[in-house]
N, C-alpha and C positions, 0 to 999 in steps of 0.2 A: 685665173680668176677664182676668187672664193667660193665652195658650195651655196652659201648663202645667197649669190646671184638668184636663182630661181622665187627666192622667195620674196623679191621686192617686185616681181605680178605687173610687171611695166614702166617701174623705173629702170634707170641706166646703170646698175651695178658697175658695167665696164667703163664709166664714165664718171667716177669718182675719181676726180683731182686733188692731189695734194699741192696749195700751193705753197710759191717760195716764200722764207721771211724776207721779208723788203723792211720790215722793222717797224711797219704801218701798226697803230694799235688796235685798230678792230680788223683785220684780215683775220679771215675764215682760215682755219688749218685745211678743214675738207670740204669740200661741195660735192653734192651728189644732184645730179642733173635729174630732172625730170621731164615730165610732159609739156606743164607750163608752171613747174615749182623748180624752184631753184634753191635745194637746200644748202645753207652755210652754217658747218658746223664750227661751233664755237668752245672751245677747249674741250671736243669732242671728238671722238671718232668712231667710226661708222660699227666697233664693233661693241659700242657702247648703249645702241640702241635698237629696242626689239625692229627686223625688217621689214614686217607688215607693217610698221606705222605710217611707210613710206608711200605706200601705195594706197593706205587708206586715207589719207592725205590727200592724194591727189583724185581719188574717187569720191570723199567728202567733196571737196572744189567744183568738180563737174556735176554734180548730182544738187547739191544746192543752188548754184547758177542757173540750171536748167528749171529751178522752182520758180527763180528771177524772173528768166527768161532771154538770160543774155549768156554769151561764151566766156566762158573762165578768161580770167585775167594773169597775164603773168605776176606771178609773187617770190620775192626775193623770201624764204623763210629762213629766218634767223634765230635759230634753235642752241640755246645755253643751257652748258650745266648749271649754274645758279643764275641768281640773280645780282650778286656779288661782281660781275665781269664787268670792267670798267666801258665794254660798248653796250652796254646796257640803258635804256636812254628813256625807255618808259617808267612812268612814277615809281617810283619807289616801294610803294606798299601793292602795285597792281599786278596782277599774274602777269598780263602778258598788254600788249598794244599792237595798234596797224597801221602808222601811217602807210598814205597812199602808197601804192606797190608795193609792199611788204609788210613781214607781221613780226613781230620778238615777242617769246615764249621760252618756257623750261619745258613744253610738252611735245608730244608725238604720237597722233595728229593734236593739232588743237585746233578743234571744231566752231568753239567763237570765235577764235579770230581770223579763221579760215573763211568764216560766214560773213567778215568785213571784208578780207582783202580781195576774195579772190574776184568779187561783183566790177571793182577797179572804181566805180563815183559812191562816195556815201552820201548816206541822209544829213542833209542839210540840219535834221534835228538829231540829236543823239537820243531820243524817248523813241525814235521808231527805230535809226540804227542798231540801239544796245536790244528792244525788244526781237526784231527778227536773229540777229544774232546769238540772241537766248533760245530764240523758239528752235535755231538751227545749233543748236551748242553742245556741250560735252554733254557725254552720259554722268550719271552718276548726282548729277546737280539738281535739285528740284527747289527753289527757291519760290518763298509763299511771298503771293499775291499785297503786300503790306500798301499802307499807304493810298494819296490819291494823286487824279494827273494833277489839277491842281499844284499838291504841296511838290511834283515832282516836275512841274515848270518854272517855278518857283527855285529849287535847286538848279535849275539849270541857268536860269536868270541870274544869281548868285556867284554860282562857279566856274559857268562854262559847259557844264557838260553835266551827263546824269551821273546820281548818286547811285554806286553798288547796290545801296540799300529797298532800290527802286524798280532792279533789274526785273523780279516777278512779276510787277506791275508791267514793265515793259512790255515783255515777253505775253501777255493776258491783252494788253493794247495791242500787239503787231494781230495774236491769233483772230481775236474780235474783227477786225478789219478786212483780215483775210475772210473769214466767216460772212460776212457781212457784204462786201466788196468786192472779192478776191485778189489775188495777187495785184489786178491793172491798179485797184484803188490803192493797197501799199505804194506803187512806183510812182504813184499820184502825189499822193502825200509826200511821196520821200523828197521829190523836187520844192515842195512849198517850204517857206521863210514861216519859221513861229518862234518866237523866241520867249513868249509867254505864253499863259493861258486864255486871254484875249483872242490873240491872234491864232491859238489853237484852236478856239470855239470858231472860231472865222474857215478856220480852214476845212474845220470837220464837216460845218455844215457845209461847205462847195462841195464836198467829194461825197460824201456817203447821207449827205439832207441830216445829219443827227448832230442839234447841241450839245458843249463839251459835258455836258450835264446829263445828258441822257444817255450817254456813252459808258460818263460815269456810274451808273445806275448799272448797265446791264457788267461792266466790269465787278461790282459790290457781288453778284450773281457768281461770277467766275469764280469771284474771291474763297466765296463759299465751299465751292466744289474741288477747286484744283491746284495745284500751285504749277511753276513752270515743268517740271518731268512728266506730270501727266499731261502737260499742251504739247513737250517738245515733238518735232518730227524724226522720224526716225527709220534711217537706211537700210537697217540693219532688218527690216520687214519684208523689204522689197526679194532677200534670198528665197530661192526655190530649193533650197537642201535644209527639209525640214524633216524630225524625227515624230512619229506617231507614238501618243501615250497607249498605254504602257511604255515607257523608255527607259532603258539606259544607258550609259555611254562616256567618254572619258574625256572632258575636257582639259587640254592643255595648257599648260601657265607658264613654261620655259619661256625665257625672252627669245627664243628661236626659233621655236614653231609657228608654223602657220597661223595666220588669223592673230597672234597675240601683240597687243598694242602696248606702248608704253617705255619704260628706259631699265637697264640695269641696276640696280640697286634701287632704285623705284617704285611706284605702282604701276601694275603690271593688267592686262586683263584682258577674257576673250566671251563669249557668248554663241550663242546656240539655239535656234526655234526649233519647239515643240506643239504641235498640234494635242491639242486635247478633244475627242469626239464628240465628249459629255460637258453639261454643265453640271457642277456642283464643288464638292470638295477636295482637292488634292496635295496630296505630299511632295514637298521638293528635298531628297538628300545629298548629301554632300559627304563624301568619304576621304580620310585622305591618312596615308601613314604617316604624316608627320601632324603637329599642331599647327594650326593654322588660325589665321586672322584674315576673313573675306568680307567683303563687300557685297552683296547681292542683287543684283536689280531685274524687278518681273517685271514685263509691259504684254499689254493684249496690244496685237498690231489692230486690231479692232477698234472702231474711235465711234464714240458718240458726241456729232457734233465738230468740235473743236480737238477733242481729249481722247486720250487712251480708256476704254471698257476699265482696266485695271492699271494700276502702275502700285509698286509700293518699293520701297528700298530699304537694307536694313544691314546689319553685322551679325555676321556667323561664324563659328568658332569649333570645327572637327577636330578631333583633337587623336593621336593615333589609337585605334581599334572603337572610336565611340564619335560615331557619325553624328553633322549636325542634320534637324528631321526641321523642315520648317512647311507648319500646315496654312493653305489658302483658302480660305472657305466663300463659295459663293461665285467662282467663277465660272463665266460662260464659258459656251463651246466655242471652239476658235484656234488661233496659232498663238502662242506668246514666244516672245524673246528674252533667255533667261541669260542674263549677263553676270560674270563672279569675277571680282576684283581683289588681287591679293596686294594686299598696302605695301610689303615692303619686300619686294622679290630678292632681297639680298640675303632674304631667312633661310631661302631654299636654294636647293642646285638648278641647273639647265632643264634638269627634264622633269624637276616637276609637273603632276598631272590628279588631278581631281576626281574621282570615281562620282559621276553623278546618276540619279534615276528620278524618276517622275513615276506617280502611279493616284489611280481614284483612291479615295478617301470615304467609308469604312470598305 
């Protein structure tokens, strides 16, 4: 068995099947067996994609469900290299989809549509469905608040389903309800018929006493303040292996190390909490002997309210011997989660690895 076993953290490395061609056109080449995921690789193989994804995968599923309140569901995940593969069945322009028991994606893990499948019944509306699964979704996304429920029942009376362009509003809808409700009033809602705004206003007021009008009111509020990355919730807080500021320390980007999520030739990425004593201003850098093109995302696991204390996201660019220095000013004392994402891991070899440090500010 390959070294690599260890690092799939409770999937079944030994339990990867190659199956036979029978000449069927969408059979999986590999499956790699999980907990309650059943991954089918689709002109994949297994050494094509980083092995923590695998496991974070299936610790996304249990960790979100238990927000539900229900046991993960088995999911067939059907993971492609593109979107080009002819058992490819979800729309055409969409990342990825889930009908019942199962999800198709290009990603590893994919936390949206992990956040449908793995519950096993969806919301009968797609405006709470797409918002929880926003609110439980990828890093890296922070999608602003646009629009209202209104014009976004509306779309859905239209199409079927909600518009992408909707999603932040979603996702600001599921948090509100939660805040307001908590979880039992989402599972409430999830079961009601609305298939307009009418029958939205109808439903709002039985669950939480609030007009769709005054819901909408205090969402115009959200809008203000947050877009969906600073409401998402976020796993990655709940770790007890956190580093104390002053820090520094070496984050790994190899598709093979520990902790690194993502695919070969791909975006690739891993993160790391840092506790800060102080509030005020601090330096985040980034070192690295080659040039590089990263992604960065800060969050305080700290939330007021609904929201993260901080969230911001942004592109940074080390380049060899001239580190990028990126200053935060104004943040509280607390733990943040420093996330770095390199867009195209095919620039770099296996073991790349990122020199990072943290320190107060002057």
């Amino acid at each position: 068995m390959s070294g690599l076993a260890g690092l799939f953290a409770g999937v079944c490395l030994a339990c990867v099947d190659t199956e036979p061609d029978t000449g069927g056109r969408c059979d999986a080449g590999v499956i790699v067996h999980g907990d309650k995921i059943e991954f089918l690789l689709m002109n994949l193989e297994v050494e094509d994609v980083c092995p923590s994804g695998f496991a974070a995968a299936e610790s996304h599923a249990k960790w979100m469900t238990a927000a539900w309140g229900v046991e993960p569901s088995p999911v067939d995940y059907l993971l492609f290299e593109s979107r080009d593969h002819p058992c490819w069945t979800c729309r055409p322009n969409s990342i990825g989809c889930a009908p019942k028991g199962a999800l198709l994606t290009t990603h590893l893990p994919d936390r949206h549509e992990l956040s449908h499948a793995s519950r096993g019944d969806i919301c009968t509306s797609s405006l709470l469905e797409e918002g929880w699964a926003t609110l439980y979704g990828n890093p890296f996304d922070n999608r602003l608040m646009t629009g209202t429920l209104r014009e976004a029942m509306q779309g859905i009376e239209d199409d079927g389903r909600l518009s992408g362009t909707h999603y932040g509003l979603a996702a600001g809808f599921a948090a509100f309800v939660i805040e307001t409700g908590g979880v039992d009033a989402v599972r409430e809602l999830c079961t009601l018929r609305y298939k307009d705004a009418t029958e939205l206003d109808a439903a709002l007021l039985e669950v939480l006493g609030l007009s769709l009008d005054a819901v909408q009111l205090e969402l115009d509020e959200y809008a203000h303040k947050w877009g969906s990355g600073e409401l998402r919730q976020e796993q990655a807080c709940e770790s007890a292996d956190i580093l104390v500021s002053p820090a520094a320390w070496t984050l790994e980007l190899g598709c093979m190390a520990e902790g690194v999520e993502g695919k070969l030739g791909g975006a690739v990425w891993n993160q790391r909490l840092v506790d800060l004593p102080e509030g005020g201003s601090y330096t985040f850098e980034f070192n690295s002997p080659e040039d590089l093109d990263l992604t960065v995302e800060l969050r305080s696991c700290d939330r007021d309210g609904p929201a993260s204390t901080h969230y911001s996201v942004g592109r940074h660019y080390p380049t060899a011997g001239k580190p990028s220095v990126v200053l935060r000013d104004g943040l509280l004392p607390g733990t943040y989660m420093v996330r770095v994402m390199l867009d195209k891991s095919d620039v770099a070899g296996p073991e790349l690895s990122v020199e990072m440090s943290v320190a107060q500010w002057p």
